[in-house]
N, C-alpha and C positions, 0 to 999 in steps of 0.2 A: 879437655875441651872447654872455649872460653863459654862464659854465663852469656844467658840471651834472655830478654823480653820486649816481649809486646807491650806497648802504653799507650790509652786514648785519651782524651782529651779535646776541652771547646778549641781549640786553637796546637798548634803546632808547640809551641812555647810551654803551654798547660801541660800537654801529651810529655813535653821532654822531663819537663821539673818532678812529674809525677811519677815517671821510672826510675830517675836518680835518687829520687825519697825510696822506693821500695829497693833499691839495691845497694844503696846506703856508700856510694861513692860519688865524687865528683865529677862534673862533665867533662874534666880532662879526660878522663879516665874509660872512656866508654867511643864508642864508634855509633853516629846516630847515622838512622836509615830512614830517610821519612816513605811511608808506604801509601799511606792517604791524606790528604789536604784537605781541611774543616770545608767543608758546602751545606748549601741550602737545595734540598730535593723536595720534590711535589709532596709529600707528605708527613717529615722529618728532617732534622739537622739534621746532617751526617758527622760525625766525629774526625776529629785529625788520629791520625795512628804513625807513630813513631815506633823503630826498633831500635835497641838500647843492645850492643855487645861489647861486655866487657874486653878490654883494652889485654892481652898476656902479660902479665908479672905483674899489674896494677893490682897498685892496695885497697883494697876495700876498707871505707874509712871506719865500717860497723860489720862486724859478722855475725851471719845468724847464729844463736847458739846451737849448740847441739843436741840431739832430744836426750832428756835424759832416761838413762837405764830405766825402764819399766821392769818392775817385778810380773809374777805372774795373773795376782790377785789383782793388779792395776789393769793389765791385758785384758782378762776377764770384764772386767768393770766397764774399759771403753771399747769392747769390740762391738761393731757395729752393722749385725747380722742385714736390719733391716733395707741400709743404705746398699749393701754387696744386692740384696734381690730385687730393690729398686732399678739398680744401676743393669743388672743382667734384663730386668723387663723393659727399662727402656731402650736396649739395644734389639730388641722385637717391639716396638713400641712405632705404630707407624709414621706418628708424628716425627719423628727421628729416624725414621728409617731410610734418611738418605746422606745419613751422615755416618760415613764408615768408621771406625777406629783412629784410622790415621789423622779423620778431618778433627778429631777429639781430643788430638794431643793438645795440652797446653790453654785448656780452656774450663771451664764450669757453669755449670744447670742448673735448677730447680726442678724438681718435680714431684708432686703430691708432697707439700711442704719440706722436702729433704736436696740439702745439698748435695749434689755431685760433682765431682773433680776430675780429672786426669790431667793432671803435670807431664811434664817430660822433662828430658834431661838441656834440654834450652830453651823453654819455657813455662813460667809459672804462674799458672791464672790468678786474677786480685779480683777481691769482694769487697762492697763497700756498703756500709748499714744505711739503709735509706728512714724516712718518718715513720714511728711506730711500730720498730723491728728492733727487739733487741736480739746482738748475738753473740753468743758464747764459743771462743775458740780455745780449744784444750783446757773447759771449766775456765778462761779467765774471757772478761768481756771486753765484747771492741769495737771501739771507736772509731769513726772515718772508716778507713780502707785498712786491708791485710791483703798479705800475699801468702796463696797456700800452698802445701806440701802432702803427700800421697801419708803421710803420717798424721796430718791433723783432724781433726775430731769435732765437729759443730751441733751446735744445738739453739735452736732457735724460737722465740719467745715471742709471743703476741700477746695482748693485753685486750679482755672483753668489757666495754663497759655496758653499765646497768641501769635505768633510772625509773624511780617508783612512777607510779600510778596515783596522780594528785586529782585531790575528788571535795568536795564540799555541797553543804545544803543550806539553801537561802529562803529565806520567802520575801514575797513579792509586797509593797507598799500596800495592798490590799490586803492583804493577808487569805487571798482565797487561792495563790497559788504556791507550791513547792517546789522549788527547781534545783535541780540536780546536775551540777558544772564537770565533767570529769576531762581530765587528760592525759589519756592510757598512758605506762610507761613502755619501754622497751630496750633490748638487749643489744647489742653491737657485735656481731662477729667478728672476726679479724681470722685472715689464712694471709700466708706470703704467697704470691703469685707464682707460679710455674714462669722460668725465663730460658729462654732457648741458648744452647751450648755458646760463649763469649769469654776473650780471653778476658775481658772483667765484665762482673754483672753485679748490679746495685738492688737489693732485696728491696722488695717494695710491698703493701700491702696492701688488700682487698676485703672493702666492708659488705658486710649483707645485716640488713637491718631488721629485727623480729618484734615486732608489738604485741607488748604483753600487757593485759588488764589483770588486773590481779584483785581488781574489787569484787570483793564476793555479795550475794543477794542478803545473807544474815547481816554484812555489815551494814546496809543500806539500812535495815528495819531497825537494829539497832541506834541508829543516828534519829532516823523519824522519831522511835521511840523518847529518845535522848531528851528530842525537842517538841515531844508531849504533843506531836504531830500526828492526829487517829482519821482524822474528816479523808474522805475520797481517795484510798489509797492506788494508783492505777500499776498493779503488780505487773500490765503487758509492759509501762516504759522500763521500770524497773529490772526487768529482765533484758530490753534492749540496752540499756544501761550497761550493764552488766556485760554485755557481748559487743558492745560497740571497739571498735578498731581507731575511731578519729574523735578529733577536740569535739566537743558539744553539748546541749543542754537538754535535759530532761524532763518533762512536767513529769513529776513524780506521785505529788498531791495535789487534790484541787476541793476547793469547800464550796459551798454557793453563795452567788453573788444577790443582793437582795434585789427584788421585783420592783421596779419605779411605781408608784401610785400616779394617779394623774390629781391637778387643780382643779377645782367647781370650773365651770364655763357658760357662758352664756351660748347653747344653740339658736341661732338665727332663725326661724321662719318662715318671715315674712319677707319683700323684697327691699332693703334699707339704702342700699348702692345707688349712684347715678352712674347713667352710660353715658358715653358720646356718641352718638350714632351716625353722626356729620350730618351736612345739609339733604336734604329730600327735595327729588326734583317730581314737582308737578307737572297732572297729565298735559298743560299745556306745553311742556319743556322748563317752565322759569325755575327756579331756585326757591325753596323754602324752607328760610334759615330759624324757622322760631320750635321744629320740632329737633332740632340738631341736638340737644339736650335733653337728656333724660330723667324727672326729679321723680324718685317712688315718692307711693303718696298709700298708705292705709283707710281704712275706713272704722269708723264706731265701731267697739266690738271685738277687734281683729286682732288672734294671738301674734302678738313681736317675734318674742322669744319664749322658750323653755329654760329653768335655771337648773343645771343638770350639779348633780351633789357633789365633791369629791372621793373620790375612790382610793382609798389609802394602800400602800404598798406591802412588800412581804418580804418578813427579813431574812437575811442570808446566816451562813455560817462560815468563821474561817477556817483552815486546816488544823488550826488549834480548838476546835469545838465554840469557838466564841461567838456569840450573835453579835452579824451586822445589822444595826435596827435601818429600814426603810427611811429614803425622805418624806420628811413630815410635808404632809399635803394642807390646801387651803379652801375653805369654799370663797365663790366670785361675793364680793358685793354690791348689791344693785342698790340705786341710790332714783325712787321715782320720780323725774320732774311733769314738767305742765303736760295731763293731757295721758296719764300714765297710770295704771293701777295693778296694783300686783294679789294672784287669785289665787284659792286650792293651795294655802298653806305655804304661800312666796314663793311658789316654783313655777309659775306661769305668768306673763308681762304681755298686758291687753291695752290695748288703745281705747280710751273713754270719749277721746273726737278722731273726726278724719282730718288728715295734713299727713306732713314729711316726716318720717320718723328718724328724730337725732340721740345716736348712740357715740357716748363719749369717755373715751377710758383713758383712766390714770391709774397704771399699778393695777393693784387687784381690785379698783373701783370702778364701777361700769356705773354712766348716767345716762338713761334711758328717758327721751322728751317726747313731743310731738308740738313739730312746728306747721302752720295754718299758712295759705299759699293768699297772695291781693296779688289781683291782676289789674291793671292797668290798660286800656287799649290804646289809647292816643300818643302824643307825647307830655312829656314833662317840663312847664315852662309856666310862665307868671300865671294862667288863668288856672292852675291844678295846685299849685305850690310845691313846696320839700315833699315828699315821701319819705316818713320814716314807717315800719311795720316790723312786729318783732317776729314774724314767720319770714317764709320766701316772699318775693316780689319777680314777676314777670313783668315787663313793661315793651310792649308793641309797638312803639316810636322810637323819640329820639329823647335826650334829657339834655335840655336847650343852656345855654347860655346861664351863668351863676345859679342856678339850681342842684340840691341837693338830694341823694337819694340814699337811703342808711336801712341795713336790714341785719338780721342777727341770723337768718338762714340766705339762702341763693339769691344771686341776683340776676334775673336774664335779661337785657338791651339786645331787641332785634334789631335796630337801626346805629345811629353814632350816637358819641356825647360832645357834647359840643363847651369847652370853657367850663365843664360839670364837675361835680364832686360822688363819686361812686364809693359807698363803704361795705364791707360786708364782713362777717365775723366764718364765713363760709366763702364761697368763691362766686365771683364776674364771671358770666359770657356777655361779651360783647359782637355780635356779629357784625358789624361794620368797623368802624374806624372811632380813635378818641382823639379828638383834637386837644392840645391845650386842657387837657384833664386831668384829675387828682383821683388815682384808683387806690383801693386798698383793701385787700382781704389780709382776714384775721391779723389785721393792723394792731393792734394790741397782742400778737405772739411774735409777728417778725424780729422784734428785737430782743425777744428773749430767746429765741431760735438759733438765734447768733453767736449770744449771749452763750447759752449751755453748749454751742458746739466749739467754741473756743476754747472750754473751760475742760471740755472733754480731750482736747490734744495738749491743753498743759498739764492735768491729771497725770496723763499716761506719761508725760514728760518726768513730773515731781519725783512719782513712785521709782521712776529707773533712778532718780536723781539719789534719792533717800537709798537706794539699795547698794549704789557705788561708795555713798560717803560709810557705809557701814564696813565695806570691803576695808577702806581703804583705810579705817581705824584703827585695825587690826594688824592692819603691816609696819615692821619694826621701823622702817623708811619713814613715817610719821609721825612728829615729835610731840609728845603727852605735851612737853612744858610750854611750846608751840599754843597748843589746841586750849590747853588754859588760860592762856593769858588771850589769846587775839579773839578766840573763840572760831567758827567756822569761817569766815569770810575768806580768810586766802584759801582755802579747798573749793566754797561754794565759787567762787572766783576764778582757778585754776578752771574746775570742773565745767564751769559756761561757757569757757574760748575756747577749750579742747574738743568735751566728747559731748555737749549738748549747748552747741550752739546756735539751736531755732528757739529754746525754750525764751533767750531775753526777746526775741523778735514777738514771740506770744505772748509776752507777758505785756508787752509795750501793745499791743493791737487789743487788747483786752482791756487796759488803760484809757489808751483814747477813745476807744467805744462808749464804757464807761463816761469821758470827760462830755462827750459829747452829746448823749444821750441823758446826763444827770436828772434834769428835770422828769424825766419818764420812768426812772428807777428806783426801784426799794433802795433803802440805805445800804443793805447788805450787802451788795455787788458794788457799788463805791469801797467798802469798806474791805473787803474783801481785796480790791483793787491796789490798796494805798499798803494791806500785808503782804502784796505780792509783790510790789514795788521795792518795800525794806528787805527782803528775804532777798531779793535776785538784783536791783537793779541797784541799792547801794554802794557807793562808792566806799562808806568808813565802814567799822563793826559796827552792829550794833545789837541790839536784844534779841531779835531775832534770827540770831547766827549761832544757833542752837539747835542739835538732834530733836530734843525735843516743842523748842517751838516751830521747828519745821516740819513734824510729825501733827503735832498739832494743824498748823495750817494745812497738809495734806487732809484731815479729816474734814476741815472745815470746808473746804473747797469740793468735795466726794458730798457731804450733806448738803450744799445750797443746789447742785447737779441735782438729787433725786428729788431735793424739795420743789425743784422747778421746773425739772422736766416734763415735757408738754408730746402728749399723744392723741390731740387734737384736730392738729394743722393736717392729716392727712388728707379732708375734706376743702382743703385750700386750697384755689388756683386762681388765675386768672388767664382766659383765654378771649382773643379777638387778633383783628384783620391785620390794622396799621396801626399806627402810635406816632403821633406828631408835635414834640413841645409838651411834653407830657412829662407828668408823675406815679411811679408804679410801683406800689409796696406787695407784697404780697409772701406769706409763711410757708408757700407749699410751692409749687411750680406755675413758671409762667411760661406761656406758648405766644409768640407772636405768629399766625396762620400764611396771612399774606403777603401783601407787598414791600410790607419790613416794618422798621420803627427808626424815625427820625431827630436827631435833637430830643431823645428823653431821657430820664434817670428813671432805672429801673433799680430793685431792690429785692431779689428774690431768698426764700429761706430754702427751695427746693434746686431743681434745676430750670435753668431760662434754656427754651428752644428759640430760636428767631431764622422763621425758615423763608425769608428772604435777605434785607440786606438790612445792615444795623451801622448808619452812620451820621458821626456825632453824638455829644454824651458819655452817658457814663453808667454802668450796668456792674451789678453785684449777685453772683450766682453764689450759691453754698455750699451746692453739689456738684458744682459745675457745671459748663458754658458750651452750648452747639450752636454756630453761626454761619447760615451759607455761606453770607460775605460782608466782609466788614473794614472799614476806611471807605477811600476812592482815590481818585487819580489824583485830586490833588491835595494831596495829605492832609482832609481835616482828622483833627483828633479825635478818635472813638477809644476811651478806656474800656478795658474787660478787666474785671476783679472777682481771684476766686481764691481761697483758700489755699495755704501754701502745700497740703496733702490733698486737692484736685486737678484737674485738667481740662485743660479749653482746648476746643476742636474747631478749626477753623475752616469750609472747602477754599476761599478763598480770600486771604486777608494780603489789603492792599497797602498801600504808604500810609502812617497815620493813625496806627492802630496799635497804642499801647496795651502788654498782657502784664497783669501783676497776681503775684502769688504770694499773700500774707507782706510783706512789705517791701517784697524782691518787684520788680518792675522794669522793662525792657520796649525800650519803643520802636518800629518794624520802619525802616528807609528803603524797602525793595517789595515787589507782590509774591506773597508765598503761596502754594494751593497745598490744597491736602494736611495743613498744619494740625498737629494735636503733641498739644504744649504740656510742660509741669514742672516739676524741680526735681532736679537728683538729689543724692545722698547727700551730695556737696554742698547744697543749696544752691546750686546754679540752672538757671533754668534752662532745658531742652525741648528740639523736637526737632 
């Protein structure tokens, strides 16, 4: 009877090459029968199947050999009781119970990991090793595909893998906690699949995955031990620990954290604040604008404040038994000016006259005064003269034409100023209008206000600066012999075009501030000015192109900031109606109320509100700029200038109205509403 098989295959061509390899002759030689044609079904390939029958009298180019003579001891060895009672239960086996004998010729199965066969005499089932399976036919092992016979013999090999349980113990920067990282390991099963009766089936393999923690509780204590770890042992995580299933961490141990103390402070008493309370309208309906301000006022006698002691804190311990000591605490120091006496052992601060009581803090120094009020009822003009008064000044008129008024606490104008000079070391209200006037509160800080907040975004600037060139000494990319000879300038140089390029914009704004302020300024901020210049704005090397004189000048710049910082101007404003051709200095915020401000230079160290219309001039906020509406139709020019890390808010800005942010500056050819302006990242300005 001639030889016969079944061949599948992706393709007709695959199916034919693949029965001519197992029957080891040529396609002369063979009669093909294609049975099914490769397709694509709703939820699998389907294979091509070709029948392959040997040709009569054709030579077979390879014949299989013959099994050899088995002794009895060998019989013994490979009889394979297990597979005869597998094979009888799957023929009661209902999964298969509709596959008779006959439909079994010529094909092989899987089941409960054991191969099964039935050949026949014109068909020989093939097996082919898939990933992760090895298999053994008659003790030798095989590769790709086989063809088998009711005499061959299988045994089949899977491989488990195993991987430990990785665990460590850290403590935290504080040292009050212990953490416990673990990451259970676990075991890999492997079974060969059960494959349903095919004249070839490709063994394949099926994983099941078992997590095993294998960290025992002794070894945990052992490790804390290890590391002389005793403080707060919390033996519940440790036991979750210990039974966890997934990646995670542990507070294991925990020490305490020490108790903050507080600073001496000054408690308040008395009432020191001014309100705004706005205008009061009288019982006849009119407007009475001279109580719209609110100045506290003490009397002889009258406790300020209490000077409350510092309270020192309680130190902690770490999981290593170590004391963390507390922050060192400080008491306030009160410093008594005019008008001020301190009772019952410096803890009590009484007013010796009645007036305004002025509290003024720098640092841990509190100056505690009392200023005396001059009221005025008329106006102020050639038959009264200057007003100058080192308390408040209220004044019930007007302050007329070239007349000056100078106070070192408040000043109140119920009426206008007319061509006047208003100074105050505290803040203006003005209830009407200033024509042609020269206003200025805490005129002697606006420009150190500037001054320190400039110095505070180039600060913040250096230190990033100083922290990259530290990076970048270290990388082999940058050349020692380089670095010696030219010194930093090509790095400080690279590093200002690249990745800090507002720092030269600040440094130049800090400069001309400087230039142009010189006559008003200590040396030191010139000086100051002219090493910030060599350091950054240098064109050649020079001495300053150095870690350490640039370390240096970082400090120096960090000490003129605290030396000069000013926590004063909070009590600085200026507030009133309109503003006409005017001059407007002011350290803290300035509010224009009414109908706007025309043609004036304003100069604020707070923020400028102008809640009417602001056009023409030229306006300097700190904190940045709120403006109802600003230009006009027909484009005159209104500058707005604010800091390049604030934002101007416009509801409606018309043609005419330049914004500038640190020395970026963009002038508006359309009406915007709703604008609220700033810079990006880019330095380019949005909104």
């Amino acid at each position: 009877m001639a030889q016969m098989i079944l061949s599948k295959g992706k393709n007709v061509s695959e199916a034919i090459e693949s029965g001519l390899s197992i029957l080891g002759v040529g396609k002369e030689s063979v009669t093909i029968e294609v049975i099914q044609q490769e397709s694509k079904g709703l939820f699998r390939i389907k294979p091509a199947v070709v029948k392959l029958t040997v040709n009569s009298g054709a030579a077979a180019k390879e014949q299989e050999p013959l099994p050899p003579v088995e002794t009895i001891e060998s019989l013994i060895e490979n009889i394979d009781v297990e597979s005869n009672i597998a094979e009888r239960k799957m023929k009661n086996d209902p999964e298969y119970s509709s596959f008779k004998n006959p439909d079994l010729d010529g094909k092989a199965w899987v089941k409960d990991g054991k191969i099964h066969i039935q050949p026949c005499d014109l068909m020989y089932p093939t097996i082919s090793v898939g990933k992760g399976v090895t298999l053994f036919k008659n003790k030798e092992k095989i590769n790709g595909t086989t063809v088998v016979s009711r005499e061959d013999r299988f045994d089949i090999q899977v491989m488990e893998d195993k991987s430990e349980t990785k665990w460590n113990v850290t403590i935290d920067k504080s040292k009050v906690h212990a953490i416990l990282h673990i990451e259970p390991g676990r075991i890999i099963h492997r079974k060969v699949k059960d494959l349903m009766p095919d004249v070839h089936i490709e063994l394949q393999v099926e994983e099941h995955y078992v997590i095993q923690n294998d960290i025992g509780y002794k070894d945990i204590l052992e490790k804390l031990e290890s590391l002389n770890i005793t403080q707060g042992l919390n033996h519940q995580e440790i036991m979750s620990a210990v039974n966890t299933k997934e990646t995670a961490d542990f507070v294991i141990a925990s020490g305490v954290k020490p108790q903050e103390g507080k600073n001496g402070f000054l408690q308040i008493v008395a009432d020191v604040k001014g309100k705004d309370n706005g205008p009061a309208v009288r019982p006849d309906g009119t407007i009475d604008f001279r109580e719209m301000k609110f100045f506290p006022t003490v009397n002889q006698g009258q406790v300020i404040g209490i000077i409350v002691p510092p309270v020192p804190g309680i130190p902690g311990r770490t999981v290593t038994h170590e004391l963390i000591p507390a922050k060192e605490v400080y008491p306030i120091l009160i410093q008594p000016g005019k008008g001020i006496a301190l009772i019952e052992n410096s803890t009590k601060i009484v007013a010796t006259e009645t007036g305004r009581p002025i509290i003024e803090k720098n640092g841990n120094l509190t100056k505690v005064s009392i200023l005396q009020k001059l009221i005025h009822t008329g106006d102020v003009d050639m038959s009264t003269g200057n007003i100058r008064f080192k308390g408040d000044i209220d004044i019930f008129g007007n302050v007329q034409e070239n007349m000056h008024v100078e106070a070192d606490g408040h000043v109140m104008i119920a009426k206008n100023t007319n061509l006047a000079t208003v100074i105050s070391k505290s803040s203006i209200v003005i209830h009407q209008n200033a024509i042609s006037s020269f206003l200025s509160s805490g005129h002697n800080n606006y420009l150190l206000s500037e001054l320190i907040h400039t110095l505070d975004l180039i600060q913040i600037q250096v230190e990033k600066f100083l922290l990259s060139i530290e990076q970048l000494l270290k990388e082999p990319a940058f050349k020692l012999t380089d670095h010696q000879q030219k010194g930093l300038h090509p790095l400080i140089k690279l590093l200002s075009e690249i990745k800090f390029r507002n720092l030269p914009n600040l440094i130049t704004q800090y400069i001309e501030l400087c230039e142009r302020e010189k006559q008003m300024l200590q040396s030191e901020f010139s000086n100051l000015a002219e090493q910030l210049r060599l350091s950054f704005l240098s064109s050649v090397p020079n001495q300053w192109h150095t870690s350490e004189q640039l370390k240096h000048l970082y400090k120096t710049i960090n000490e003129l900031i605290n030396k000069n910082r000013s926590y004063n101007d909070e009590d600085c404003s200026i507030d009133l109606k309109y503003a006409l051709n005017s001059s407007i200095y002011c350290s803290g915020n300035v509010t224009i109320k009414g109908q706007g401000c025309y043609n004036t230079k304003i100069h604020s160290g707070g923020h400028l509100n102008v809640n009417g219309v602001l056009r023409g001039g030229e306006v300097y906020a700190r904190l940045g700029a709120y403006i109802k509406e600003s230009g006009s139709e027909g484009g005159i020019i209104t500058h707005i200038i604010v800091p390049n890390d604030k934002k101007i808010k416009i509801e409606s800005a018309r043609e005419g109205t330049i914004i500038q942010f640190g020395n970026i500056k963009k002038k508006l050819n359309e009406h915007i509403k709703n604008m609220e302006a700033s810079l990006d990242s880019n330095g380019k300005i949005i909104y």
